[in-house]
BALOBA-1460 file (C-alpha; in Angstrom, 3 decimals):
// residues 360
<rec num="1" residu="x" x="13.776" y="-3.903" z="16.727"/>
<rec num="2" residu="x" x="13.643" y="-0.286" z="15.244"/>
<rec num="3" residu="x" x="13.455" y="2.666" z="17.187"/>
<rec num="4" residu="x" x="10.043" y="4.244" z="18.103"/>
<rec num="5" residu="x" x="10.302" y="6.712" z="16.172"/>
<rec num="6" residu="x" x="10.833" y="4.902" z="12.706"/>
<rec num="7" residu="x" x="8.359" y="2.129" z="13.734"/>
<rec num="8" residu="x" x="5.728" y="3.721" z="10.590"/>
<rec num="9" residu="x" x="8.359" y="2.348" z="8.561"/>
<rec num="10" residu="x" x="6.078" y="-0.745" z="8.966"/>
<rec num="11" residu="x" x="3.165" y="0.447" z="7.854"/>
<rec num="12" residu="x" x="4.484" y="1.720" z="4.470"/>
<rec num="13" residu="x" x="2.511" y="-1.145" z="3.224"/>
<rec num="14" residu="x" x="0.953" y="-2.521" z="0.741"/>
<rec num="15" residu="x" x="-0.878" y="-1.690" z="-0.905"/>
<rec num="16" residu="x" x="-0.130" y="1.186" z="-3.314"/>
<rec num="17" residu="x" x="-1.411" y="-0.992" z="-2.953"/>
<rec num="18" residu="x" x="-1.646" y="1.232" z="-4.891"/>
<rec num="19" residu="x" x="-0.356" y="2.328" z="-7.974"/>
<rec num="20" residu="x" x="-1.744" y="2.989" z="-11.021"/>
<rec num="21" residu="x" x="0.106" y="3.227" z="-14.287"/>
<rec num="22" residu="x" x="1.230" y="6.415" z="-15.301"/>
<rec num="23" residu="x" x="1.223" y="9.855" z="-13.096"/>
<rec num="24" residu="x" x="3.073" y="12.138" z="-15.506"/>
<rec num="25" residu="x" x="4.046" y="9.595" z="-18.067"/>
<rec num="26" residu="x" x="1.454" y="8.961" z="-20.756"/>
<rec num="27" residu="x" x="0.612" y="5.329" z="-20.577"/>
<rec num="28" residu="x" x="-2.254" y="2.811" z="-20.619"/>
<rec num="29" residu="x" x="-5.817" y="3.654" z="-18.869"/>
<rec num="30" residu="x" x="-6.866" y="1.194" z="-16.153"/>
<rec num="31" residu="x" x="-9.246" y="-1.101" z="-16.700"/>
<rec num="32" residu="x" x="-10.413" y="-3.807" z="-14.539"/>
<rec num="33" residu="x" x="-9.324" y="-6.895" z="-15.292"/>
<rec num="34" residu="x" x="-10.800" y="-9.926" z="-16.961"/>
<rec num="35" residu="x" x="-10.751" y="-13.715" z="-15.705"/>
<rec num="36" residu="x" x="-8.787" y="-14.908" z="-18.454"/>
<rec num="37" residu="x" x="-6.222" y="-11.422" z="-17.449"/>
<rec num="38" residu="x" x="-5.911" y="-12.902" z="-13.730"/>
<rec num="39" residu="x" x="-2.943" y="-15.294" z="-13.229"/>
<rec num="40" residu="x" x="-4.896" y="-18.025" z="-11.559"/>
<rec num="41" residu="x" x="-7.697" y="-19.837" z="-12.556"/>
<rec num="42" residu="x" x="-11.520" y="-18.757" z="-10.143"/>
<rec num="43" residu="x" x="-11.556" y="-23.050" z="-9.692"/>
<rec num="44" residu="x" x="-7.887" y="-23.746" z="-9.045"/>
<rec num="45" residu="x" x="-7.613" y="-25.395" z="-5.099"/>
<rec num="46" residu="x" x="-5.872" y="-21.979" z="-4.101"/>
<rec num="47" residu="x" x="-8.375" y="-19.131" z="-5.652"/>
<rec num="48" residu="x" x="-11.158" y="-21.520" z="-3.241"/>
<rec num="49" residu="x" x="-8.726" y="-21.894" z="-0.103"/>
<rec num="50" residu="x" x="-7.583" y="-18.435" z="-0.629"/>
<rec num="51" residu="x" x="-10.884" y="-16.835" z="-0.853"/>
<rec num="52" residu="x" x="-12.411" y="-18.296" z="2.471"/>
<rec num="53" residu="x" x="-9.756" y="-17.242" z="4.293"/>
<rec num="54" residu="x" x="-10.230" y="-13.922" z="2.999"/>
<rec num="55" residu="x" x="-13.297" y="-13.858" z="3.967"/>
<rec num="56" residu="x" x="-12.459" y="-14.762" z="8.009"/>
<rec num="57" residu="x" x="-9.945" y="-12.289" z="7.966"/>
<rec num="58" residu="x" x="-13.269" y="-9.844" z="6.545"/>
<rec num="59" residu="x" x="-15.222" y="-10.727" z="9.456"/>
<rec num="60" residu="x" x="-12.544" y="-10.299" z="11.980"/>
<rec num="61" residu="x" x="-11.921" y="-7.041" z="10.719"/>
<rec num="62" residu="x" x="-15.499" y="-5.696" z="10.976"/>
<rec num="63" residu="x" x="-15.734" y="-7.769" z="14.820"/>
<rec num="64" residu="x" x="-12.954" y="-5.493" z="15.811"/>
<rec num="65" residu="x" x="-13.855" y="-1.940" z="14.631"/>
<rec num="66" residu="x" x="-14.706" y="0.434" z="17.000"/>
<rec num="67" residu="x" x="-16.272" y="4.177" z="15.959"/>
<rec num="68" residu="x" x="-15.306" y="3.239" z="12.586"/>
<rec num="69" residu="x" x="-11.283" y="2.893" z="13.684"/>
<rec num="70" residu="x" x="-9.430" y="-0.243" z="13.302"/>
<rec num="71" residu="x" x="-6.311" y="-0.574" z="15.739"/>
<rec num="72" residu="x" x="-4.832" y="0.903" z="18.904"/>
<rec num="73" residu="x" x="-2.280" y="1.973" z="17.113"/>
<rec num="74" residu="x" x="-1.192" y="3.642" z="14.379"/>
<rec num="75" residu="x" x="-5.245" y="3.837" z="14.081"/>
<rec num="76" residu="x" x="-5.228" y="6.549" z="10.836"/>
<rec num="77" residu="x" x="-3.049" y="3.530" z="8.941"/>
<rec num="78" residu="x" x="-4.690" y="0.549" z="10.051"/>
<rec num="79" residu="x" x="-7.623" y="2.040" z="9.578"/>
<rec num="80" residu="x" x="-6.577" y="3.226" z="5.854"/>
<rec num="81" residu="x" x="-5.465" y="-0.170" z="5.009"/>
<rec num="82" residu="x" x="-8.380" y="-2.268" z="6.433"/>
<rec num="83" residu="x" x="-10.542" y="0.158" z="3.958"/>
<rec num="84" residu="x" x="-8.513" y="-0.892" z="0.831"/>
<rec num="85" residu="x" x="-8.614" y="-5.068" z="2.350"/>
<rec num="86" residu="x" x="-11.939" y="-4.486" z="2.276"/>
<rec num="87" residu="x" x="-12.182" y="-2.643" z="-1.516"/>
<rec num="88" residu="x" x="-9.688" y="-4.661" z="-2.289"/>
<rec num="89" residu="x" x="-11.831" y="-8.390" z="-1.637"/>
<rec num="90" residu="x" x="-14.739" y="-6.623" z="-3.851"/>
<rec num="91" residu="x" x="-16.867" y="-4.935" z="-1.596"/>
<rec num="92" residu="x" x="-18.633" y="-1.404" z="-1.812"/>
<rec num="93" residu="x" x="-20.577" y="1.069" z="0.081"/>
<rec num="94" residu="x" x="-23.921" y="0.466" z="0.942"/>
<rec num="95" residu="x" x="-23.636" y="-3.221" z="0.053"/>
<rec num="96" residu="x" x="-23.919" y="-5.810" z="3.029"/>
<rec num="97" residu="x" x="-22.189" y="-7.708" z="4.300"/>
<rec num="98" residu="x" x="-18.899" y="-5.374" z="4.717"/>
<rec num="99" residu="x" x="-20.512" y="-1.800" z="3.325"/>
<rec num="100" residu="x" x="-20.710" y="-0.632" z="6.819"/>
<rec num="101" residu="x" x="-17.264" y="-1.273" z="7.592"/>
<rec num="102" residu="x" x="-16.318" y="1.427" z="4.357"/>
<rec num="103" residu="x" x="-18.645" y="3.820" z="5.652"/>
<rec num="104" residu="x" x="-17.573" y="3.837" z="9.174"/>
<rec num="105" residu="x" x="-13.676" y="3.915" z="7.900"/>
<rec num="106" residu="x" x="-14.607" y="6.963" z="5.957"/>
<rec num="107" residu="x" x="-16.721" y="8.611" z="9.373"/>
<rec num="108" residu="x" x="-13.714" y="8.123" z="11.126"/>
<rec num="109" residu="x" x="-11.383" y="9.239" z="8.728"/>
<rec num="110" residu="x" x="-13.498" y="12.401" z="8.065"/>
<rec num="111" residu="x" x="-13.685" y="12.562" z="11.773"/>
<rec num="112" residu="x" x="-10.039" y="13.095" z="12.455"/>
<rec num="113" residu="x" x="-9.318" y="15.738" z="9.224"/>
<rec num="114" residu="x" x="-7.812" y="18.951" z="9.988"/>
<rec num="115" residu="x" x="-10.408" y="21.474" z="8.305"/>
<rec num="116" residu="x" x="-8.456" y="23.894" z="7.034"/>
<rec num="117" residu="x" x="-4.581" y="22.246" z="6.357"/>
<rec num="118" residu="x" x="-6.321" y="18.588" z="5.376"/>
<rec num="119" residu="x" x="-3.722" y="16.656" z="7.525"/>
<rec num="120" residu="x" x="-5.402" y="12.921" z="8.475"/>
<rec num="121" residu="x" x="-4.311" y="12.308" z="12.288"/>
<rec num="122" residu="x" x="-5.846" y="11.702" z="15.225"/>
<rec num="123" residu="x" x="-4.863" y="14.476" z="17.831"/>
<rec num="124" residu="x" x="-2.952" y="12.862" z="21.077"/>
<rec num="125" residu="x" x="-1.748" y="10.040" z="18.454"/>
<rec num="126" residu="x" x="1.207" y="10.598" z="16.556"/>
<rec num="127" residu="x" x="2.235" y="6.835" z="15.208"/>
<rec num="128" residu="x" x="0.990" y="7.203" z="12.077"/>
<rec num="129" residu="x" x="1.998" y="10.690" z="10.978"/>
<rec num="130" residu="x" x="2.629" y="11.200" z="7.242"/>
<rec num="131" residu="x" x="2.416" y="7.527" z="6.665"/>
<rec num="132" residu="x" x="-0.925" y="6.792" z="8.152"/>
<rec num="133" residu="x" x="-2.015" y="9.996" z="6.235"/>
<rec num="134" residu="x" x="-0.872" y="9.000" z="2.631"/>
<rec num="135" residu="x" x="-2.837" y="5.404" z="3.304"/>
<rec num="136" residu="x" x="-5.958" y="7.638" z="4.429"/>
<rec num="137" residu="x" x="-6.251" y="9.580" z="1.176"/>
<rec num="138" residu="x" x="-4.952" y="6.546" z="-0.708"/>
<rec num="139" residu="x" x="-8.310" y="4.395" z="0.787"/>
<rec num="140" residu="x" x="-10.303" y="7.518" z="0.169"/>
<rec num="141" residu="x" x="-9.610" y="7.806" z="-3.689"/>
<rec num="142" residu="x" x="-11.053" y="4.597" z="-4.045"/>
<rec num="143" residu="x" x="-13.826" y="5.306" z="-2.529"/>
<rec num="144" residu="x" x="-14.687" y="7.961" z="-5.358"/>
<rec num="145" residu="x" x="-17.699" y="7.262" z="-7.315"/>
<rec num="146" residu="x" x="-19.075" y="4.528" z="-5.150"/>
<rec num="147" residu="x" x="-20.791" y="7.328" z="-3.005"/>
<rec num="148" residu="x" x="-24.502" y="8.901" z="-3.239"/>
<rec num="149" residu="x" x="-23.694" y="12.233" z="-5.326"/>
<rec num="150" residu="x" x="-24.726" y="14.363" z="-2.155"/>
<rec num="151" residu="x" x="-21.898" y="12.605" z="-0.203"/>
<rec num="152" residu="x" x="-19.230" y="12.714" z="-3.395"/>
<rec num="153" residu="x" x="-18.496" y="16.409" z="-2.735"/>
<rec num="154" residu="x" x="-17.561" y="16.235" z="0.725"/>
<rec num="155" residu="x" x="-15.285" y="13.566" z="-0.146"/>
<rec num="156" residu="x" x="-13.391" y="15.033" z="-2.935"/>
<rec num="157" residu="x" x="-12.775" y="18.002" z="-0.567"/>
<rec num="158" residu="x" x="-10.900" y="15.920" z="1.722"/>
<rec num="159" residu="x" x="-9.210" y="14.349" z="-0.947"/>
<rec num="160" residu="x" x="-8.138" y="17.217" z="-2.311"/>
<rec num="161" residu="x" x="-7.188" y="18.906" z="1.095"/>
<rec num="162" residu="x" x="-5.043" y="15.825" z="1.413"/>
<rec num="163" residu="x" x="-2.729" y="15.871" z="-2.127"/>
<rec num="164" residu="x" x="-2.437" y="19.501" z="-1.078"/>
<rec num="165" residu="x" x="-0.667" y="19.018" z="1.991"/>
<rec num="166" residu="x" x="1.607" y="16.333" z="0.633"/>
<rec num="167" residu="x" x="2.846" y="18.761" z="-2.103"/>
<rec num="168" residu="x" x="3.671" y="21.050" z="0.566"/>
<rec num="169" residu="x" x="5.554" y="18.620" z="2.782"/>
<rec num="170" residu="x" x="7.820" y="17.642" z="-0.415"/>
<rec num="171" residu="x" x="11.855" y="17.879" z="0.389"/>
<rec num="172" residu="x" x="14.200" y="19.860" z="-1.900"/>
<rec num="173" residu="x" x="15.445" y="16.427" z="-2.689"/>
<rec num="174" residu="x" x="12.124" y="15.368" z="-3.804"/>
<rec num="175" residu="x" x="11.275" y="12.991" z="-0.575"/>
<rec num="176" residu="x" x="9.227" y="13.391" z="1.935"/>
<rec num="177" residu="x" x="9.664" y="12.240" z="6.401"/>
<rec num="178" residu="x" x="7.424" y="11.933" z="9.113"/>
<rec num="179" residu="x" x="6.036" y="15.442" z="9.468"/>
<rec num="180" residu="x" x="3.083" y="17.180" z="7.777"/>
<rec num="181" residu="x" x="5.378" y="20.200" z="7.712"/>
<rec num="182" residu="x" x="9.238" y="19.534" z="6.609"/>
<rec num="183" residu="x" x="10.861" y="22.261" z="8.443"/>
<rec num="184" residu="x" x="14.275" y="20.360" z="8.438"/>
<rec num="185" residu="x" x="14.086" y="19.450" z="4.872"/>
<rec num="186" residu="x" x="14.036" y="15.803" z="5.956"/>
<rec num="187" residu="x" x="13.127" y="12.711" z="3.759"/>
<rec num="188" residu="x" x="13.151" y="8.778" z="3.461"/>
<rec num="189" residu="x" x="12.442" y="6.368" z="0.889"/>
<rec num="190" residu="x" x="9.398" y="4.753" z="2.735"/>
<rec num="191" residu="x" x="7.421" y="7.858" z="3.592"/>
<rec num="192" residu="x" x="8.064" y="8.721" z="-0.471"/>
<rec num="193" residu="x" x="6.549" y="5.534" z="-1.547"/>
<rec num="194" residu="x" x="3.740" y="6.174" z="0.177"/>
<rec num="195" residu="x" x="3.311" y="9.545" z="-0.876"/>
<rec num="196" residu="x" x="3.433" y="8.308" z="-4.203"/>
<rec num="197" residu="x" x="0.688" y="5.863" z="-3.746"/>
<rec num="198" residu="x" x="-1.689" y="8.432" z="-2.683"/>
<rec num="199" residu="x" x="-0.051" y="10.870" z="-5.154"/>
<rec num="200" residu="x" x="-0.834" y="8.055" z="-8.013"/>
<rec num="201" residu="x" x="-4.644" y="6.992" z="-6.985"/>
<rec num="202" residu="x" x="-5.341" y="10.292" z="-6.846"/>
<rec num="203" residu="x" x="-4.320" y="11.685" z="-10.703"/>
<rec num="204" residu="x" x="-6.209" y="8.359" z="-11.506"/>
<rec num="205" residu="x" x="-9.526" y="9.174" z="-10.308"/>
<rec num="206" residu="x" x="-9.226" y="12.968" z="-11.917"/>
<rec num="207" residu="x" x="-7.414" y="14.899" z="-9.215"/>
<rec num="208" residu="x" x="-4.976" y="17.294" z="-10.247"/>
<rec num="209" residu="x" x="-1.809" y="16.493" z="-8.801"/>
<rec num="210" residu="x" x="1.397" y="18.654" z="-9.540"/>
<rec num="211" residu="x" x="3.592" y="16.623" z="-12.187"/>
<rec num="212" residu="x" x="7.180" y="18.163" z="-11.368"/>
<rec num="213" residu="x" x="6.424" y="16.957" z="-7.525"/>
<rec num="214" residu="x" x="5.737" y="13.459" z="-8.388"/>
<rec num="215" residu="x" x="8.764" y="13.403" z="-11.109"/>
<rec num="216" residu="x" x="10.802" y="14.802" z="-8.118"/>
<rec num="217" residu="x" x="9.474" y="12.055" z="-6.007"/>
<rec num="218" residu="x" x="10.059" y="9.288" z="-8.634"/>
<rec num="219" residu="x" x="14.044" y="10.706" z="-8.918"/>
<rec num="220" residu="x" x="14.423" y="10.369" z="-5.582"/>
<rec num="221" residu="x" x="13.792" y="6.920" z="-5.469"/>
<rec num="222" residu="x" x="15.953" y="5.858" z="-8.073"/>
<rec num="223" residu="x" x="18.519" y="7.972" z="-6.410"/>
<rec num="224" residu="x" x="18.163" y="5.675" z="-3.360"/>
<rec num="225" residu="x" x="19.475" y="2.504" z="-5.561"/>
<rec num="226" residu="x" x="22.508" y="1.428" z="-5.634"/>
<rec num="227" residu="x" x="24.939" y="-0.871" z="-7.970"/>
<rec num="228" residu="x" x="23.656" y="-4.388" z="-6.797"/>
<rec num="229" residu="x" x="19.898" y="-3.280" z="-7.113"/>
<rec num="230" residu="x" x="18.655" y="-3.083" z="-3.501"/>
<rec num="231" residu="x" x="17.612" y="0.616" z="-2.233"/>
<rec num="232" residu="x" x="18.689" y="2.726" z="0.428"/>
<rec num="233" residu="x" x="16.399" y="3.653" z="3.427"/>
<rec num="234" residu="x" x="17.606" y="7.136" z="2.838"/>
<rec num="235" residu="x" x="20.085" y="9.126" z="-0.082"/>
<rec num="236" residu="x" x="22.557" y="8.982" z="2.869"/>
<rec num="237" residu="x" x="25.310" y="6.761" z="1.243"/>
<rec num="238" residu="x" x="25.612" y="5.038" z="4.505"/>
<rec num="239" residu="x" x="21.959" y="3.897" z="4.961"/>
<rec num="240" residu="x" x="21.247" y="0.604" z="4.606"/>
<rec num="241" residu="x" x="19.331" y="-1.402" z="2.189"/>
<rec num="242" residu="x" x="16.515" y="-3.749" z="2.474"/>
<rec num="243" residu="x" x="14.750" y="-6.321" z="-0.028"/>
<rec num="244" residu="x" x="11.830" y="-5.078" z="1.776"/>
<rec num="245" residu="x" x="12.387" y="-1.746" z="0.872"/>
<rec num="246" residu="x" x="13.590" y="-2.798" z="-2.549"/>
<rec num="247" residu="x" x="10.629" y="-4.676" z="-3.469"/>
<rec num="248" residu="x" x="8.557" y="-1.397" z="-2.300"/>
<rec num="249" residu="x" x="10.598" y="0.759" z="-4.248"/>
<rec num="250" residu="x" x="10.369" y="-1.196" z="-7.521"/>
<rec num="251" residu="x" x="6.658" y="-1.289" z="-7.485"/>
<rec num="252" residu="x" x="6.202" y="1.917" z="-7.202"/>
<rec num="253" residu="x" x="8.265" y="2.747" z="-10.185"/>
<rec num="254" residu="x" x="6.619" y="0.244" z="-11.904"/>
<rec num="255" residu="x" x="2.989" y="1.669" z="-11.334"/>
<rec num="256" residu="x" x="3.886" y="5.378" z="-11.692"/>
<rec num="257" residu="x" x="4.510" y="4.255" z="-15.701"/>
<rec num="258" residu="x" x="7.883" y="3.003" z="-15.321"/>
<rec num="259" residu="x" x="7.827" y="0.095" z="-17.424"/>
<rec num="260" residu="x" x="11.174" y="-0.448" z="-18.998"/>
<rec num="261" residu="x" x="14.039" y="1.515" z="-16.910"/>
<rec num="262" residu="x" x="17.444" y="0.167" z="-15.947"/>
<rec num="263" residu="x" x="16.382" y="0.416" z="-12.727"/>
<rec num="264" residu="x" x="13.404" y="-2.350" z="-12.988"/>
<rec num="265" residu="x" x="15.535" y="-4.156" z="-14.551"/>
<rec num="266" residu="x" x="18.654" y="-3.950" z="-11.753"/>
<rec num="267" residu="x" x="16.293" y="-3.854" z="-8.863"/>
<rec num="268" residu="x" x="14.345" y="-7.367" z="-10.141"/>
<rec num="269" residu="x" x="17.856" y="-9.070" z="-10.827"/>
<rec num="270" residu="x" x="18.500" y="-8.569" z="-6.986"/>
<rec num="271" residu="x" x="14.600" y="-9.635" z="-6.110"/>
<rec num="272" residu="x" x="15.191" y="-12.704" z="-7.786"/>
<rec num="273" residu="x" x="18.938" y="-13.720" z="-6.094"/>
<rec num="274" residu="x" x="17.648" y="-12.835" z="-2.572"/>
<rec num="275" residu="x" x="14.122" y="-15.116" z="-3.422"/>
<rec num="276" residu="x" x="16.869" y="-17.908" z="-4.808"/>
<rec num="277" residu="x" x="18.287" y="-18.064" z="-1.776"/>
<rec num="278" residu="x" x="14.577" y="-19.703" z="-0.282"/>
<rec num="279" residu="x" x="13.517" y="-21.246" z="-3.292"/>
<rec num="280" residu="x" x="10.973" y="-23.388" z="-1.531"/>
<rec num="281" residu="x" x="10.081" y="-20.778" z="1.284"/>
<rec num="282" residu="x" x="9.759" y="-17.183" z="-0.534"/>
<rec num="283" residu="x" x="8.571" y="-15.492" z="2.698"/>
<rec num="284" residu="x" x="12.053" y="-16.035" z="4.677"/>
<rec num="285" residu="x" x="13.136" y="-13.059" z="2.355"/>
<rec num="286" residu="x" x="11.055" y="-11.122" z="4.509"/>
<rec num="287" residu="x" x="10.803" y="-12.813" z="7.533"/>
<rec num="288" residu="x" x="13.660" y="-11.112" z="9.195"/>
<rec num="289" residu="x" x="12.688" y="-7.659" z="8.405"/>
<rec num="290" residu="x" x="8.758" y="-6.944" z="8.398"/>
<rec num="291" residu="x" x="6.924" y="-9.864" z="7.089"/>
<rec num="292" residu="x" x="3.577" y="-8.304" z="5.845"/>
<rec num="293" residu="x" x="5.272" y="-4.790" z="4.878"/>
<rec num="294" residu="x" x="7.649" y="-6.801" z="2.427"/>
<rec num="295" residu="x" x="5.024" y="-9.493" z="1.454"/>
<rec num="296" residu="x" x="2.532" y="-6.757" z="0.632"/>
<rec num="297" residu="x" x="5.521" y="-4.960" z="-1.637"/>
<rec num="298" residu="x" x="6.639" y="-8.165" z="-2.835"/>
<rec num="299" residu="x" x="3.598" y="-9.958" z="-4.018"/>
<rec num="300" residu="x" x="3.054" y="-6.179" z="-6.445"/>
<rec num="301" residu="x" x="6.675" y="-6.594" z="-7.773"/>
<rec num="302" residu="x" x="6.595" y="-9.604" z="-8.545"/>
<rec num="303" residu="x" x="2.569" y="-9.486" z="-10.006"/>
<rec num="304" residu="x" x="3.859" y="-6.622" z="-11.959"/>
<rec num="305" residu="x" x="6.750" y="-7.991" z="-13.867"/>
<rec num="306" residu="x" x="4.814" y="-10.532" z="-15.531"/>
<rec num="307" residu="x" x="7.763" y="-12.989" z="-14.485"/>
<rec num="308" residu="x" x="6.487" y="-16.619" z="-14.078"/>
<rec num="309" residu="x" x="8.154" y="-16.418" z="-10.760"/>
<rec num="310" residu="x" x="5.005" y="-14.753" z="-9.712"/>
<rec num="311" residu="x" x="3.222" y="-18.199" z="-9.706"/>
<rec num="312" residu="x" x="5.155" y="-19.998" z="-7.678"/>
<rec num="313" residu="x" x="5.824" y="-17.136" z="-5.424"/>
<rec num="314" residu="x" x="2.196" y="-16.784" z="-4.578"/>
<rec num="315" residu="x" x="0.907" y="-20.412" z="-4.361"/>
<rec num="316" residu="x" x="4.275" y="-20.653" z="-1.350"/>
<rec num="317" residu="x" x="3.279" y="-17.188" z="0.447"/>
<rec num="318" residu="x" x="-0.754" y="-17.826" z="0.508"/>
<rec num="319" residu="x" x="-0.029" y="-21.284" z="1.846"/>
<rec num="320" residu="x" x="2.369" y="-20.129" z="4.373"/>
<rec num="321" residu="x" x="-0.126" y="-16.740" z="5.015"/>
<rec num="322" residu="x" x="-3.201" y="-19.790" z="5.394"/>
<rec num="323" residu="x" x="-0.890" y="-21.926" z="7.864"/>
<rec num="324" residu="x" x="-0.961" y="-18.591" z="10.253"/>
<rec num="325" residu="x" x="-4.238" y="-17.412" z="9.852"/>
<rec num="326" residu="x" x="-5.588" y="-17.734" z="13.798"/>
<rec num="327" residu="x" x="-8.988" y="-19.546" z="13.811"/>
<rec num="328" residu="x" x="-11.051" y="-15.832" z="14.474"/>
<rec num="329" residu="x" x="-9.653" y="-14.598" z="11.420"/>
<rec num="330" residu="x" x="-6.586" y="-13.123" z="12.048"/>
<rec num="331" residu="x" x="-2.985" y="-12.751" z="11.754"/>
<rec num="332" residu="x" x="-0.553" y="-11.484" z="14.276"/>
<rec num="333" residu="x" x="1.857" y="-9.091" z="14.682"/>
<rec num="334" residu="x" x="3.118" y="-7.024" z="17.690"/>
<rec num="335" residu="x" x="1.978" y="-3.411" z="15.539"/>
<rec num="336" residu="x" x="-1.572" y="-4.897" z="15.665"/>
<rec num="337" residu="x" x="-3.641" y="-8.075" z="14.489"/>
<rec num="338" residu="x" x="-5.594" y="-5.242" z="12.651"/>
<rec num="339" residu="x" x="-2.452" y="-4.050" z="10.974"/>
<rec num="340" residu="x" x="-1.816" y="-7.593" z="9.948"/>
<rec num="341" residu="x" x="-4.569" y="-8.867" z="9.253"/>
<rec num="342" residu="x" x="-5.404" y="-6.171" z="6.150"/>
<rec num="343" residu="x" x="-1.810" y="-6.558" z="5.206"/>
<rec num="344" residu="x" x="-2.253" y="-10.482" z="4.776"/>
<rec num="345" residu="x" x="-5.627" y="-9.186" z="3.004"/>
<rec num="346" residu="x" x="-4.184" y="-7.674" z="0.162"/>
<rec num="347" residu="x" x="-1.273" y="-9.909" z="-0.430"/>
<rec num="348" residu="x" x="-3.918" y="-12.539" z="-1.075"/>
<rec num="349" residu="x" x="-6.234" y="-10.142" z="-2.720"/>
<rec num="350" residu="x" x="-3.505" y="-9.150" z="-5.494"/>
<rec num="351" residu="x" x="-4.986" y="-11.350" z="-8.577"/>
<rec num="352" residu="x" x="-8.765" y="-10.472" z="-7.788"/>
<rec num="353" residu="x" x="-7.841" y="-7.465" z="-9.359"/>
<rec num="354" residu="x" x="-10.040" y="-5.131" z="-7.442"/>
<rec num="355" residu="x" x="-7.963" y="-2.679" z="-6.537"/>
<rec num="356" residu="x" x="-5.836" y="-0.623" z="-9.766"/>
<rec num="357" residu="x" x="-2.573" y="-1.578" z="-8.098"/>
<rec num="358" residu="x" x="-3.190" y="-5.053" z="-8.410"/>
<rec num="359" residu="x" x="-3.679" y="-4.683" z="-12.222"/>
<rec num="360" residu="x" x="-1.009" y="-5.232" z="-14.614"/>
């Protein structure tokens, strides 16, 4: 187990989700997906079995939010994340049966926004930090245009408040750590994906976002690889590496517009010997470390490569996901069945193509 303070490292999830292509390369507009785009078939066994438990892990979701939060802890994160499970499965605002739980994410989001510096945290409650603040204005951006007009402005002033302060938490070395203000200089790889995320949704819903910070950002990550392909926690030569990491890593420079790079192409040669070591049980490669953080990560890689790996990698993990899905709903995990159960959300939700980082 991981000390306290680097337990956000586990929420660095999923989602960016949440990439799209592109923030200061010029490359392909986002479009949502048709059937024939999505890699399984709306009657296959799996798209039915899949679906229905998406919807129980929905409705254990809304049974569990309170004042529009979702978790004990880490509440700013969860709470992030359940929003995007939630986009991410179709829904909107204002449409029944899940537009309430939206509009009470956003209240509580709102709810917990500094006025003036734009930093999402809840004051007493420090677990999330800049991780649980990144997923806040991530879920936020995708709220954009599904608002009345009246309540569009207000949002797009939090979102903006929000890519403001991650700018100005940036390290030299183009990273960013824990704190909404980087006295030390400090960064890590996870905290910088999920920067990026938010960075990313943002540009692609017409926020301005600073291009020399996010080229910084996307540097730094690639500085964080090394010769086999995995990537460091930190540019430290003697952090470690992760595949969980890795496969977070990879995405990201996959949906910022990094199609072709030596990189993608290093980092998914060592993705594919660590999943060839379980070739009938693709979630052991994550088991050890943080199952839903690195199946979240995973299932984008690998959706993203256009690999026919991806197949058989998904029909395995959903299964497996379906096997531990508790009979309320959920799925456990000692950071929060909330936590989880969004997580195990959007690694099913991937090829409904909802959200833009599940598009390819």
């Amino acid at each position: 187990m991981m000390a306290a303070s680097r337990l956000p490292f586990l929420l660095s999830v999923m989602l960016s989700f949440l990439l799209a292509p592109g923030i200061f390369l010029d490359a392909r507009e986002d479009s949502v997906p048709s059937a024939r785009d999505r890699s399984l078939p709306r009657r296959s066994e799996t798209w039915t079995k899949n679906g229905q438990a998406i919807e129980r892990g929905l409705r254990f979701l809304k049974s569990r939010q309170q004042g529009g939060a979702l978790g004990k802890n880490f509440s700013v994160a969860t709470t992030g994340l359940a929003g995007l499970a939630v986009l991410g499965a179709g829904h909107h605002p204002g449409q029944e049966p899940y537009g309430s739980v939206l509009e009470g994410c956003l209240r509580y989001l709102r709810s917990v926004a500094h006025p003036v510096s734009g930093y999402i945290t809840e004051p007493g409650k420090s677990e999330s930090r800049m991780h649980g603040h990144c997923y806040a204005v991530l879920f936020l951006t995708q709220l954009q245009g599904s608002l009345p007009p009246e309540r569009e402005d207000d949002l797009v002033t939090l979102v903006r408040r929000g890519i403001r302060l991650i700018e100005r938490a940036q390290s030299r070395h183009g990273g960013w750590y824990y704190w909404d203000v980087n006295k030390q200089d400090e960064d890590e790889a996870s905290v910088t994906v999920c920067a990026l995320q938010a960075l990313r949704a943002a540009r692609n819903v017409g926020f301005a976002v600073d291009r020399l910070t996010v080229k910084g950002a996307l540097r730094y990550v690639a500085d964080c690889q090394i010769p086999d392909g995995s990537f460091r926690y930190r540019l430290d030569k003697s952090s470690k590496t992760t595949f969980t990491l890795s496969v977070a890593a990879l995405s990201t420079l996959n949906a910022a517009g990094v199609y072709e790079s030596p990189e993608l192409r290093l980092g998914m040669d060592y993705v594919r010997r660590e999943l060839a070591r379980h070739p009938q049980a693709p979630w052991k490669a994550v088991e050890d470390e943080y199952p839903f953080y690195g199946g979240m990560y995973a299932a984008q890689a690998l959706y993203q490569d256009h690999s026919r790996r991806w197949n058989a990698w998904y029909e395995a993990m959903s299964a497996h996901l379906l096997k531990r899905q508790r009979d309320d709903g959920a799925w456990e995990s000692p950071y929060g069945d909330e936590y989880a159960t969004a997580a195990a959300l959007l690694i099913l939700e991937v090829p409904r193509g909802y959200l833009p980082v599940f598009q390819r």
